[in-house]
Structures are given as C-alpha cells and as structure tokens.
C-alpha positions as CSV (number, residue, x, y, z in Angstrom):
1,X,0.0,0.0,0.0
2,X,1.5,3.4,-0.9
3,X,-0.1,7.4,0.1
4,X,0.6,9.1,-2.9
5,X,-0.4,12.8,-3.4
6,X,-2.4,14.5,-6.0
7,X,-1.7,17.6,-7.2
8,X,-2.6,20.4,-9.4
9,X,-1.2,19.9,-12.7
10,X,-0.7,22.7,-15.4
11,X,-3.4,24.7,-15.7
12,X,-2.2,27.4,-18.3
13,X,-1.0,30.6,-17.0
14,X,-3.7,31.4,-14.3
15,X,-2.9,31.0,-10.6
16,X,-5.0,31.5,-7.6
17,X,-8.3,29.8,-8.8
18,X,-10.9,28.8,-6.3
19,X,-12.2,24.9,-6.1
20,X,-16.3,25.2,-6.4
21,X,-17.4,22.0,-6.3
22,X,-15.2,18.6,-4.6
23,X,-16.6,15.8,-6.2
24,X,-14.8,13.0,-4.1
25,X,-14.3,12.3,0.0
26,X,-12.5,9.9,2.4
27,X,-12.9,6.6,1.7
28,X,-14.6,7.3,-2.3
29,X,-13.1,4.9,-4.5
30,X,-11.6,6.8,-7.6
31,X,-10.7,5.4,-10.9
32,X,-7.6,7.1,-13.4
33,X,-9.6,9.9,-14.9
34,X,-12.4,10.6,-12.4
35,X,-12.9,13.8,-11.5
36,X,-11.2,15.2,-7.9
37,X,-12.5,18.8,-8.1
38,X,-13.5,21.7,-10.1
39,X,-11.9,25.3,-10.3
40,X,-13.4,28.8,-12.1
41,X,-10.7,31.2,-12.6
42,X,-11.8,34.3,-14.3
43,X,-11.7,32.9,-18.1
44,X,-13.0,29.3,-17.9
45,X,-13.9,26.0,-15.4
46,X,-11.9,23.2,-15.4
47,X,-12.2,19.3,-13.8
48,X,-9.2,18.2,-12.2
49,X,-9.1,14.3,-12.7
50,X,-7.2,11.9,-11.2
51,X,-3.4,10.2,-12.1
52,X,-4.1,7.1,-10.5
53,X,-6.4,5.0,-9.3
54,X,-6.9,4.0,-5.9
55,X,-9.3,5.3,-2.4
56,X,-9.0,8.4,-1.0
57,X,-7.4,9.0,2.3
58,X,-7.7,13.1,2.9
59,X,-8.8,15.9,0.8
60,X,-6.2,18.5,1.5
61,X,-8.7,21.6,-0.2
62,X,-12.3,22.9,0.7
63,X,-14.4,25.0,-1.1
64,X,-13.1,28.3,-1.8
65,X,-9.7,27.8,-1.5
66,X,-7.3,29.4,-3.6
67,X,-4.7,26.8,-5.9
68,X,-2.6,27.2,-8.5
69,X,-0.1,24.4,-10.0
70,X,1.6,21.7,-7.5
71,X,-0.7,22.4,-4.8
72,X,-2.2,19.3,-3.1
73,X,-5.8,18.0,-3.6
74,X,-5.8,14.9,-2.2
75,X,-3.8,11.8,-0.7
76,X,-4.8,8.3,-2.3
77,X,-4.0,4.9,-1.0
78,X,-3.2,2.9,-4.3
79,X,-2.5,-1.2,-3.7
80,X,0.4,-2.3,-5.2
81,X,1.2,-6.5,-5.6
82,X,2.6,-8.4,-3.1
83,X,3.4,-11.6,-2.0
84,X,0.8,-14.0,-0.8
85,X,3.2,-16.4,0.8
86,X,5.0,-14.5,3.4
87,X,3.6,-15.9,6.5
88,X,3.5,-19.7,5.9
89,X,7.2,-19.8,4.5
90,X,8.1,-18.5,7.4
91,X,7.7,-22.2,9.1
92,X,9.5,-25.1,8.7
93,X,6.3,-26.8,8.6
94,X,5.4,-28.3,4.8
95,X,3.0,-26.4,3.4
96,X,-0.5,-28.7,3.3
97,X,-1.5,-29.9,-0.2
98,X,-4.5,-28.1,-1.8
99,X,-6.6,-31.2,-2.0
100,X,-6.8,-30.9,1.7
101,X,-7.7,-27.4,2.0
102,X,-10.6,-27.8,-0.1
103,X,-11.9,-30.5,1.6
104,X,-11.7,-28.5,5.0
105,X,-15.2,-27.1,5.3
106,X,-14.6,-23.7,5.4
107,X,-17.1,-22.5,2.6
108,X,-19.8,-22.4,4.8
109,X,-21.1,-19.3,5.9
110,X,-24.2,-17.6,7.1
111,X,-25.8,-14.0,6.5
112,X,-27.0,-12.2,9.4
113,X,-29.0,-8.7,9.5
114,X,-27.9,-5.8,11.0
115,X,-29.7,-2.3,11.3
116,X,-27.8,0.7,11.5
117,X,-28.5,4.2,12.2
118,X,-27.0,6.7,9.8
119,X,-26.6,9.9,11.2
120,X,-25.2,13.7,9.6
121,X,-21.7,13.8,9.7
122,X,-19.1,16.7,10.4
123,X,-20.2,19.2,8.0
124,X,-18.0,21.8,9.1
125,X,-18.9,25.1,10.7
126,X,-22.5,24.7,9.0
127,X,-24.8,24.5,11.6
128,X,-28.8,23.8,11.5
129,X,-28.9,23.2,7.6
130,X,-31.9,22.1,5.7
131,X,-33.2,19.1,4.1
132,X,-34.1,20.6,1.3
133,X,-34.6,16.7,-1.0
134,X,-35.2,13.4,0.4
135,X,-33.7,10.8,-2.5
136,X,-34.5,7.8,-1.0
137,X,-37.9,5.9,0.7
138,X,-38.8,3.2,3.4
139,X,-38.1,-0.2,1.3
140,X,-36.0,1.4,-1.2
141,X,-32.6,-1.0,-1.3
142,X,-29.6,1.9,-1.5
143,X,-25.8,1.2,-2.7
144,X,-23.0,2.7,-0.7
145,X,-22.1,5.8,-1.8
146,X,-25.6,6.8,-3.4
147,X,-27.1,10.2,-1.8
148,X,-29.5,9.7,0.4
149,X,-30.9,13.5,1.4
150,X,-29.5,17.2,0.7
151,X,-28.5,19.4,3.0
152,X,-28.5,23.4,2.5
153,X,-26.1,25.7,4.5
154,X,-25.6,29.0,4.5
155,X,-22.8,28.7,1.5
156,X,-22.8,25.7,0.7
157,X,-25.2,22.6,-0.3
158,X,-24.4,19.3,0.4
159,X,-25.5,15.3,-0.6
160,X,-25.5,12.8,1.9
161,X,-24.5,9.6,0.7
162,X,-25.5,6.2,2.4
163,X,-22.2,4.7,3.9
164,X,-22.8,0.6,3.3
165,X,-25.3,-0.8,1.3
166,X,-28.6,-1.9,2.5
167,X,-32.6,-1.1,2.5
168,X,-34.0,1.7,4.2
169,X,-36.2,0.6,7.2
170,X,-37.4,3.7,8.3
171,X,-36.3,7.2,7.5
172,X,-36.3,10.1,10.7
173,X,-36.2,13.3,9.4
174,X,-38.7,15.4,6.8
175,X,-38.5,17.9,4.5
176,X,-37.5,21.3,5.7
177,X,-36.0,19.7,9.3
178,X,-33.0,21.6,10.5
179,X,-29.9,19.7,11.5
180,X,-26.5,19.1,12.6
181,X,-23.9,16.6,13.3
182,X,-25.4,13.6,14.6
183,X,-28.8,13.9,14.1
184,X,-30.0,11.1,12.4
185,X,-31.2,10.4,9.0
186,X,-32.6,7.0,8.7
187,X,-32.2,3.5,10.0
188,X,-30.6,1.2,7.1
189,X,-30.9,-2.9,7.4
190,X,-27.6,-4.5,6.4
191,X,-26.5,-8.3,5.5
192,X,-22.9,-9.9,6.8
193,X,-21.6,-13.3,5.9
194,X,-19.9,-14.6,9.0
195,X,-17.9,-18.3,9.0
196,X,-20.3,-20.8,10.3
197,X,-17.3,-23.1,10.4
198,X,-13.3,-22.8,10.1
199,X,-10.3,-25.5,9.3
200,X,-7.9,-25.7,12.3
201,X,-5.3,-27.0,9.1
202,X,-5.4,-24.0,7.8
203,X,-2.9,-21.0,8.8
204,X,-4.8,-18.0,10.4
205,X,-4.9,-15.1,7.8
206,X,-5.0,-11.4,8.9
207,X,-8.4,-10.6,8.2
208,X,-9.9,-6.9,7.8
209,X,-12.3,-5.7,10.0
210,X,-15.3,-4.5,8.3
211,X,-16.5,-0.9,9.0
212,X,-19.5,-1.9,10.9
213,X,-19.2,-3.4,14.3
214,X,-19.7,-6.8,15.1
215,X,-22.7,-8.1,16.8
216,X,-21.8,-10.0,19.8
217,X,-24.8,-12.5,19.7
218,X,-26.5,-12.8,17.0
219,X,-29.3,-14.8,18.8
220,X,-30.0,-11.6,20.4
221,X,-32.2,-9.0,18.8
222,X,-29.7,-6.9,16.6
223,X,-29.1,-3.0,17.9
224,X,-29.1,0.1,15.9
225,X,-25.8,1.5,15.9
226,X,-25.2,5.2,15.3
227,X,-22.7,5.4,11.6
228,X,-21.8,8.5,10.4
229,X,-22.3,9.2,6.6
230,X,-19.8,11.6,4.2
231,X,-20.9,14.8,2.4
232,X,-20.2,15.9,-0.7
233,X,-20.5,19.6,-1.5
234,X,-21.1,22.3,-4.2
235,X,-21.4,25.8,-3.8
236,X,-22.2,27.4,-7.2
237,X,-24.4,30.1,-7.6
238,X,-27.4,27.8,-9.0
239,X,-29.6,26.6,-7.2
240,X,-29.2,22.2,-7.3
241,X,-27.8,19.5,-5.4
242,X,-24.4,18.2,-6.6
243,X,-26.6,15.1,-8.1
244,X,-28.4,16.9,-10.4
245,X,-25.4,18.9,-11.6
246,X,-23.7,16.0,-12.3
247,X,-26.5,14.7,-14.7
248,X,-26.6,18.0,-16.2
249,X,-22.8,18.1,-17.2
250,X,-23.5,14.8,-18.8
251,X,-26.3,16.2,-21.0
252,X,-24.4,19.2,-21.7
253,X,-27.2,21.3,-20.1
254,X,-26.6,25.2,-18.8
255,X,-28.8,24.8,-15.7
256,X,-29.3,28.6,-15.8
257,X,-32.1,27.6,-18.3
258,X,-34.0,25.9,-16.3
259,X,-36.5,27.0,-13.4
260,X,-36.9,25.0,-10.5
261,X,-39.6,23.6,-8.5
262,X,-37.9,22.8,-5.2
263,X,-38.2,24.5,-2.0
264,X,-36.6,27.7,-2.9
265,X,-36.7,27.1,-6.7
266,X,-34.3,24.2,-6.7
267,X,-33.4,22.8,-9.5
268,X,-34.5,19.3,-8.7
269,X,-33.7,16.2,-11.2
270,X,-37.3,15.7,-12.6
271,X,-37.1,19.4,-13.9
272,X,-33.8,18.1,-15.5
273,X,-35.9,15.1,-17.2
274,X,-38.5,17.4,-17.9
275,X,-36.3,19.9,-19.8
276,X,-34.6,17.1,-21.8
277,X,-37.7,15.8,-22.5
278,X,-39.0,18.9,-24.0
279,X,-36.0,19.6,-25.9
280,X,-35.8,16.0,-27.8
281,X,-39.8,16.4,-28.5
282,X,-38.8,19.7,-30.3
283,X,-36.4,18.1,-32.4
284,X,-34.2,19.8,-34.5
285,X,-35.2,23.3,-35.5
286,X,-33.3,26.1,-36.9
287,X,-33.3,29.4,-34.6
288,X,-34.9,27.6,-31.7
289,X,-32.0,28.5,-29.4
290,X,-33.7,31.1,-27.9
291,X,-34.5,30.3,-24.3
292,X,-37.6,32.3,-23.6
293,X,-38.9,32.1,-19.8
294,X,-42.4,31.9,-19.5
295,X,-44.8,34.4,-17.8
296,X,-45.3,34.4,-14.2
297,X,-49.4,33.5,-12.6
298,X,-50.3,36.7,-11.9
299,X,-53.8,36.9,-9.6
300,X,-54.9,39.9,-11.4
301,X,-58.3,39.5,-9.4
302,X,-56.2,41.3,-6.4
303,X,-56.3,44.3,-8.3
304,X,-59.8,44.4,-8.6
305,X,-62.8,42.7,-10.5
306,X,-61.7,40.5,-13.6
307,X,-63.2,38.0,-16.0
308,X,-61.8,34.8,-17.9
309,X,-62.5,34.8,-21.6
310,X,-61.1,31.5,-23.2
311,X,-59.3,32.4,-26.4
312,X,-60.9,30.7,-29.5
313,X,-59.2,28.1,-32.3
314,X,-58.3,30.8,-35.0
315,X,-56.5,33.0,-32.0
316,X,-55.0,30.6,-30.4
317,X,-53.6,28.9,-33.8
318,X,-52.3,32.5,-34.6
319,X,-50.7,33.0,-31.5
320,X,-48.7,30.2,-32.0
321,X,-47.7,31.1,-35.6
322,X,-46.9,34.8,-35.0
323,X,-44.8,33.4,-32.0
324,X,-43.4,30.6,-34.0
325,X,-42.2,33.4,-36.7
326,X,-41.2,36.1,-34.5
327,X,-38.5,33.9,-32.3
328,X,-37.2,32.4,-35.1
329,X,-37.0,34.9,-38.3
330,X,-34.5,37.4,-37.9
331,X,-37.1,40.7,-38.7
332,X,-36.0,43.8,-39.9
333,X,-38.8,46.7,-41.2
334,X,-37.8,49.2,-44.1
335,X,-40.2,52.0,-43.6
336,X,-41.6,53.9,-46.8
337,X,-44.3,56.4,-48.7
338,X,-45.8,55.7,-52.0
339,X,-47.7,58.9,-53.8
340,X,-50.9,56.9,-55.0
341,X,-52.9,60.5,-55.9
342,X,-52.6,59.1,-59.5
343,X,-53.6,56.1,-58.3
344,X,-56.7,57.2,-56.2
345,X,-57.9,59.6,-59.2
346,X,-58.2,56.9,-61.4
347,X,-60.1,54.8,-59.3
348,X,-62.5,56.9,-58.0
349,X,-62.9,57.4,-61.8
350,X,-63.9,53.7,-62.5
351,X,-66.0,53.4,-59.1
352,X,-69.2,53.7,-60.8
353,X,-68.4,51.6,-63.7
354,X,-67.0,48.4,-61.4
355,X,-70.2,48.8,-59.2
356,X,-72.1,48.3,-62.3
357,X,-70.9,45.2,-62.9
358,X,-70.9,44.1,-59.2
359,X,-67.5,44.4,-58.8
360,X,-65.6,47.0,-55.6
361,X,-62.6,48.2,-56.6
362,X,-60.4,48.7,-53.9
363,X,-56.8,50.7,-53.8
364,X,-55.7,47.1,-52.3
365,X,-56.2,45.4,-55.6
366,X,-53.4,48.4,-56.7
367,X,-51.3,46.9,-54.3
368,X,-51.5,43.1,-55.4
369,X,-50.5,44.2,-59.1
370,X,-47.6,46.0,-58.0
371,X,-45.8,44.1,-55.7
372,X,-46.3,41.5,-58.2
373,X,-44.1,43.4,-59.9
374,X,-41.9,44.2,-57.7
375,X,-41.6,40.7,-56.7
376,X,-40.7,40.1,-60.2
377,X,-38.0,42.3,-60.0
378,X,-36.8,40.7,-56.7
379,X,-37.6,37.1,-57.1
380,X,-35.7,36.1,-53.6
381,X,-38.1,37.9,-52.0
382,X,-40.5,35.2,-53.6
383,X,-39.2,32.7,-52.0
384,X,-38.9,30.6,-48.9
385,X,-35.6,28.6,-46.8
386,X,-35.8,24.6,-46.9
387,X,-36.1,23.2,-43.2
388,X,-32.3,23.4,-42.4
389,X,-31.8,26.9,-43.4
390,X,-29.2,26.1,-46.3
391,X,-30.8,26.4,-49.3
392,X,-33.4,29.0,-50.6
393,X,-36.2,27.8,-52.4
394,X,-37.4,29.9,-55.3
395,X,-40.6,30.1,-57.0
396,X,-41.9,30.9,-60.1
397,X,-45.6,30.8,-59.0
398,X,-47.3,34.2,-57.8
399,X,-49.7,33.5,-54.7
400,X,-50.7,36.4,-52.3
401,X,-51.8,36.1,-49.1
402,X,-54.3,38.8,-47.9
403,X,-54.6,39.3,-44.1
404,X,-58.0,39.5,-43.2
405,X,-59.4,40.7,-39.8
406,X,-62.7,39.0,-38.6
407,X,-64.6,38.6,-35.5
408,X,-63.3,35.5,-34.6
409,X,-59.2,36.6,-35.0
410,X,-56.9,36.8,-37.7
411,X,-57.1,34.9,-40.8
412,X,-54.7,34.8,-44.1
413,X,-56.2,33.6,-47.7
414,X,-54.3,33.3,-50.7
415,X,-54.9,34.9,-53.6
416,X,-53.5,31.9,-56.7
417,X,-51.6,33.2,-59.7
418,X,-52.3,36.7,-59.5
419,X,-49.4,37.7,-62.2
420,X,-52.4,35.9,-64.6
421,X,-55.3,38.0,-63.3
422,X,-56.7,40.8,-64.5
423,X,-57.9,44.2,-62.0
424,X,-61.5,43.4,-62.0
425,X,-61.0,39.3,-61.6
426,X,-58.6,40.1,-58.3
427,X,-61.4,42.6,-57.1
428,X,-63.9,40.2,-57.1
429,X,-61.9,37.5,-55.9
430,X,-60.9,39.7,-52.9
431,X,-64.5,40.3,-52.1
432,X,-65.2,36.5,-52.2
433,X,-62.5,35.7,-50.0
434,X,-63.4,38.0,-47.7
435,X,-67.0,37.0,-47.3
436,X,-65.7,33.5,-46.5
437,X,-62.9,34.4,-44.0
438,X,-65.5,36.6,-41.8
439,X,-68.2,33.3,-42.3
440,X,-65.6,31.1,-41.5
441,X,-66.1,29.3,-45.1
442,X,-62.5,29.0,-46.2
443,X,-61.1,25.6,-46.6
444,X,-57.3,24.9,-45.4
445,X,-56.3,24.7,-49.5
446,X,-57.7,28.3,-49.8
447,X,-55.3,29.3,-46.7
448,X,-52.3,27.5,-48.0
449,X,-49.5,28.3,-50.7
450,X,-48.7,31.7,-50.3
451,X,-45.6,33.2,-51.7
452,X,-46.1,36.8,-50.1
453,X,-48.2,38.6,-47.8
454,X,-50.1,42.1,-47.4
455,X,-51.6,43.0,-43.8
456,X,-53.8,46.1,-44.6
457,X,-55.0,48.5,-42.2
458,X,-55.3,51.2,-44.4
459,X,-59.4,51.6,-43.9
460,X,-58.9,51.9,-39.6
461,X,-55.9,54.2,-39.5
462,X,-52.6,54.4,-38.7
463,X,-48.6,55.7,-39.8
464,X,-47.1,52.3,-39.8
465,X,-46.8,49.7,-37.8
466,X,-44.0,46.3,-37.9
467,X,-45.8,43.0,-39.3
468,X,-44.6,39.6,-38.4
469,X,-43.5,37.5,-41.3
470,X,-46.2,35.2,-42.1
471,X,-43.7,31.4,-42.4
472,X,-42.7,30.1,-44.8
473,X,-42.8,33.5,-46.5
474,X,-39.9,35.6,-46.0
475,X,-41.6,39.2,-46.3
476,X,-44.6,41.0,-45.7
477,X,-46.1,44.1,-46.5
478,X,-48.1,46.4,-44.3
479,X,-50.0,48.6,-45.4
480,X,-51.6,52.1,-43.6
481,X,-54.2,54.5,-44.0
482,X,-53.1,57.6,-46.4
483,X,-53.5,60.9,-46.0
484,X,-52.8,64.1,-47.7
485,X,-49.5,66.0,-47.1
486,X,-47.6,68.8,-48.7
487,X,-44.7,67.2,-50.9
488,X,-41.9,70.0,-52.1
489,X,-41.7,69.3,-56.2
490,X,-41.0,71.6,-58.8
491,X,-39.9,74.3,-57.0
492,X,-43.4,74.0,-54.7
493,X,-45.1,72.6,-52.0
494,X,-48.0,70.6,-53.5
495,X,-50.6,68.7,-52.1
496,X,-50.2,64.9,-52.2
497,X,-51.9,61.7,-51.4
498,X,-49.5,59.4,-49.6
499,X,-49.6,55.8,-48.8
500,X,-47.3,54.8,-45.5
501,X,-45.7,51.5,-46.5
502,X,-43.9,48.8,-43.8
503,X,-42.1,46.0,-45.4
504,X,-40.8,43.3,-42.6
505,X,-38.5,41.1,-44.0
506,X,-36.0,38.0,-43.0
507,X,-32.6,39.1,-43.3
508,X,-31.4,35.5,-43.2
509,X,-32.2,35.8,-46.9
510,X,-32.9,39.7,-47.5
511,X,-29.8,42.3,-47.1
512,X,-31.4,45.8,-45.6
513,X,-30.0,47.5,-48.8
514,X,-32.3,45.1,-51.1
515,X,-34.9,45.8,-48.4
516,X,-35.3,49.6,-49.2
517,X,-34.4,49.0,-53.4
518,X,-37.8,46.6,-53.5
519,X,-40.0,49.4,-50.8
520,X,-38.3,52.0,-53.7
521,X,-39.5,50.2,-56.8
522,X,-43.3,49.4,-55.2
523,X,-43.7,53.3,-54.6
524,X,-42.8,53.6,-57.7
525,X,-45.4,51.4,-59.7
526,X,-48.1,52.5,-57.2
527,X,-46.8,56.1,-58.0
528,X,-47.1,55.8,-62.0
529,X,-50.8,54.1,-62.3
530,X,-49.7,53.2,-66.6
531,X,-47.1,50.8,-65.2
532,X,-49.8,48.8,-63.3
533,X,-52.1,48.6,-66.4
534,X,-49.5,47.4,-69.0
C-alpha cells in the first residue's frame, strides 16, 4: 500500500483559482480519470481528474480555497502487488497440499441482519442546515455511496451519501427539518456473511475488519448502531444538489435555463428530465435556441374585478404562428411612402363603372398588381428557406396572401396566380374571399401556398406599424391608412396623397440594402398608375 499525493497539474497561465465543487471524499473509490474537483478562474472552469487509481485517504482543499499548480488535492491509498506467501514460508512446517484445504469445510457461511442508524456527519462550521430533498424511501434498497438526502447551509449545499449498502427501514427526518452533526437520518438494514465453520489445518490469515461493528450474539435482537455518513459539497451560484449537476454536465445542459420547482426554486432532477424531455420532443429546428422564460401567474383579481375569456381556435392557432415566426425569423422593417394621388384619381374614376358590374374596386387590388411586380424584380423575396436553413427555395408561381381581420381573429387567404389575373377578376376574388374568412367558409387549400403577404389596415388608421412574417414567406407588406401631405416638387409645396408602407422582411435571406431598393420600386409602380395597367 503506498499514500501518494495528487496535485494540481498545469493549468495554463492562471494561478489562484478557487475549487467550487469537490466531487470525491474519504474513503470514495476513484478510478484514473475521475474527477477530484473543479476550479473557475476568471476565463474558464476546469475538472481536475485523477493520475491514479486508488481510495481516498484526505482531501487537503475545501471549497473556496485558492490553488494554483503543484498544490495538493488529495492523498490516495493505491495497492500495489505483493506476495501471498510470506507468512507460511516462514515455518519449517510443509505447506499442506491443496486437496486438503478444499476439503476443510470452510465454505460455509451464514448471512446475518444488522440495522444501522446513519446519522449527519461533520459538516464543518455549517450548523442547522436544511433538508431541502429526500432521495431515497422506506423499502428502497440503496448502494453505498448513493445520496441519500440534501443538505442546504448558508454557503454551501451538500448530498449525503449512504455509507454501506442496504434497504432503508425507516427514515427520521422530513423535508424542511433543520440539523446538525449527529442527528440522524434513517435507519438502514444491512447483511454480513460470517464463517459458520473454520479448518484448524489452515494458517490463520490477517483478516480486515469491516466498517461496521460486530454483533456480539446474534441470537439476540440486533441494535441500531449510530454510523456517520460523508458529504459531498457544491457551492455554485445555481440553485441544485451536486446530483443533479452531475446529470446535467452529462447532457451538456446550462442549468441557468431551467426553473426550479424545489423549495426555494431548486433545480430538482425531474425538472432536469423534464427539460430534456421537451428539448428532444422539439427536435431539431433552426433558430430555436432562444431560451424564452415563461410568464409568471399573476392573480390579477387582487387588483380588482376580472373576468376569464377562453381564447378561440383561429387565436389561439395564430398566436402560435406569430410566436413561432417572430423567435425564429430574424425581422427587420424598411419604412416607406408611395404617392398613389394618381392612383386614387383613377379609381374613383372607375367606381361607378366596377359597381355596375358588381365588382368594388379597392386601392388594395393596386397593391397586389404591384408588388407583383416588384416581386418580379426581386424574385428572392418570392421565395422561402428549406427546413435546415441552407438552401433558398425559389418560385416561379405568384400567390398572395391577404390578411383579413374577422370577429373570430386573424385569418390569411391566398390569392392563386395573381401575375395571370386581371384588376377586375382580383377585385372580385378579394370580395369572395373575404366573405368566406368573416363566415368562416375558407377551406385549409384556400389558406395555404402563399408566396407573399399584405396585412392592410389602411381603412382603420394608422402611420405604420411592424408586421410579423407570415412562415414560410420571407416578407410582408403592411400597409396604412393615407392621408394628404404637402410634398416639395418643382420648386413648390403641392398637395399629395400618400400611402405609408412597412415592409418586414428575413434578413437570413434579404440584405437591408435590397430591403429599401424593393419598398423604392413598389412606390414607384403604385406612383405611375400606366405601369400597373400594361
């Protein structure tokens, strides 16, 4: 048996770093590679394993010390091989053949029960910490070393780990109990084999003795005998037991991300399942790495008088598209002015004619033929990113879709090949469209396919506002009510009629200066009404 000492090996060119978490204690059996303890300097955290393999007789650090390179962690006890027959060569006597030995009855043993009562050992100057986790139940059959409660100090938290292996008979303490050294924990039934019978040919053999006392008769009812168990600390700054951090290092999860539901929001491990759960249900999705925490309950009804309105199907469907689109589209808005007084004479100049023949022509239609256009001269903004966010698909179909606001939420149709439509057959399409969206009529075919969409809200009011990409599109126009405002041309302030325009658009696929060349080109079509009619 040899004490060797385990240091801190090279560690770069930082000194002074503080241990946060010891991950081993007296008596822990430690393989080559497992980890002693873990330092955070002001750059990075590091796990210090071990160079040997062996059990560990004294850990030389405690939380918060200050190491640097060569500095002691801990002393291990590695066995080296030696030689079995020392003591019988010793003697002249022959040495008795194996044939004998084995027919000396010495196999035969029995198993005898033993309770023991584990109690909370030295945890330093902590005094009246808090169970804050019970791990373990009556029945539950425990291996040594596995944590049996958690402890909470005033710096530090700590896992008590059972010190033999056994099943729990009764546990003593509850959740929330404050305690010290000594108190105890639970009472633990464990089995011994003891030699019913021994060969007087054999030589006697040091033998160890075990860690529990013996029981003098074992005809007699066995006692509960006080053992002390071993923490193992932590002290970072979130809130979980050492146990759960280590299952979190193994699934690579920042536990800053998750919210717990322990006594003082403690990260407990079925929050850990939970969030791994959730994750692997998601699946694979590009720009999902936004962690978004979720509201807070809020009892408004302490402010004063309130009333629940479930939201319907179409709201809550939206909701999760708009939400969907937002947290995962890069947006960016380009902000412009289109003069439609051209645009608006003309119309009001066809007004009574269309109404003749059943048809309202709105400036909206306007709108459809000219970012047609524009889309023509753009064709990435007609477009949409495959599922993994490498490859832009484009089209060379023409499908708007046409926000429409009804008493039952928001609702988007799509308008088919509208590059093939004349004024008229897109003004009376609009109107049918719209009929159905407000009577809930539309069928999910006439809802799908669109290439680009136009949010209006030019007939309630409005400068601009910032409207959220309707997926799988990649832009969206928004549209708001015009007004009249002196424009300086030709050496004059003159009266004009103009349209506010808000084009969101991804800029995964969309550079800002392409942004404001297509918002330039659509105030230009909806500016010169003889472009729209060729």
């Amino acid at each position: 048996m040899t004490i060797k000492e385990i240091k801190v090996p090279n560690i770069g060119d930082v000194s002074d770093v503080e241990v946060i978490e010891i991950s081993v204690s007296p008596g822990d059996r430690v393989k080559k590679e497992d980890s002693l303890v873990t330092l955070e300097s002001e750059k990075a955290s590091m796990e210090i394993p071990s160079s040997d393999e062996g059990t560990v007789e004294e850990v030389k650090v405690k939380l918060g010390d200050k190491v640097s390179e060569g500095s002691v962690i801990i002393t291990l006890r590695t066995e080296e091989e030696t030689s079995v027959s020392t003591e019988p060569s010793k003697t002249n006597e022959p040495i008795p053949p194996e044939k004998s030995e084995i027919k000396s009855p010495v196999a035969s043993s029995t198993k005898q029960s033993k309770e023991v009562s584990v109690t909370i050992p030295d945890i330093g100057d902590a005094k009246d910490a808090e169970v804050i986790e019970i791990l373990v139940e009556p029945g539950q059959h425990v291996n040594k070393e596995e944590s049996l409660i958690t402890l909470e100090g005033e710096k530090a938290t700590m896992e008590i780990p059972s010190p033999f292996a056994g099943q729990i008979k009764t546990i003593t303490l509850k959740m929330g109990d404050k305690v010290s050294k000594g108190d105890a924990i639970l009472t633990l039934v464990i089995s011994e084999e003891y030699p019913s019978t021994l060969s007087a040919e054999l030589p006697s053999a040091p033998v160890r003795e075990p860690s529990v006392p013996k029981v003098e008769n074992a005809s007699t009812k066995s006692s509960v005998t006080p053992v002390l168990a071993t923490p193992s600390t932590s002290n970072e700054s979130t809130h979980a037991s050492p146990s759960v951090r280590r299952l979190a290092r193994e699934f690579g999860i920042d536990l800053s991300r998750l919210k717990g539901t322990g006594p003082k929001q403690r990260i407990m491990k079925e929050d850990l399942q939970k969030y791994v759960k959730g994750v692997l249900s998601e699946g694979d999705s590009r720009g999902s790495g936004l962690q978004i925490p979720k509201m807070p309950e809020i009892d408004f009804s302490k402010y004063g008088e309130t009333e629940c309105i479930p939201l319907n199907k179409i709201k809550k469907l939206t909701g999760i598209n708009v939400h969907r689109s937002w947290v995962t589209i890069p947006h960016v808005t380009q902000f412009g002015q289109a003069d439609i007084t051209d645009l608006e004479e003309f119309r009001k100049s066809q007004k009574e004619e269309t109404e003749k023949q059943g048809v309202k022509l709105t400036p909206l239609v306007f709108i459809m033929k000219a970012v047609i256009l524009s889309l023509k001269e753009f064709p990435h903004f007609n477009a949409s990113l495959d599922s993994k966010g490498e490859n832009l698909i484009l089209k060379k179909y023409y499908n708007l879709g046409i926000a429409v606001d009804t008493p039952n939420g928001l609702v988007v149709p799509v308008v088919k090949d509208v590059d093939k439509k004349s004024t008229l057959e897109l003004a009376q399409e609009l109107a049918e469209i719209s009929q159905k969206a407000r009577s809930k009529g539309l069928s999910p075919a006439e809802m799908s396919g669109s290439c680009f969409t136009i949010s209006s809200l030019g007939g309630i009011g409005g400068t601009g506002f910032t409207p959220i990409i309707n997926a799988p599109d990649v832009a969206i126009l928004g549209v708001s009510k015009a007004s009249m405002t002196a424009i300086y041309q030709d050496e004059a302030f003159n009266p004009r009629l103009m349209l506010p325009l808000s084009l969101s658009y991804d800029h995964r696929v969309i550079d800002g200066a392409d942004g404001a060349r297509f918002i330039v080109y659509l105030a230009k079509y909806l500016s010169d009404i003889r472009t729209l009619l060729l």
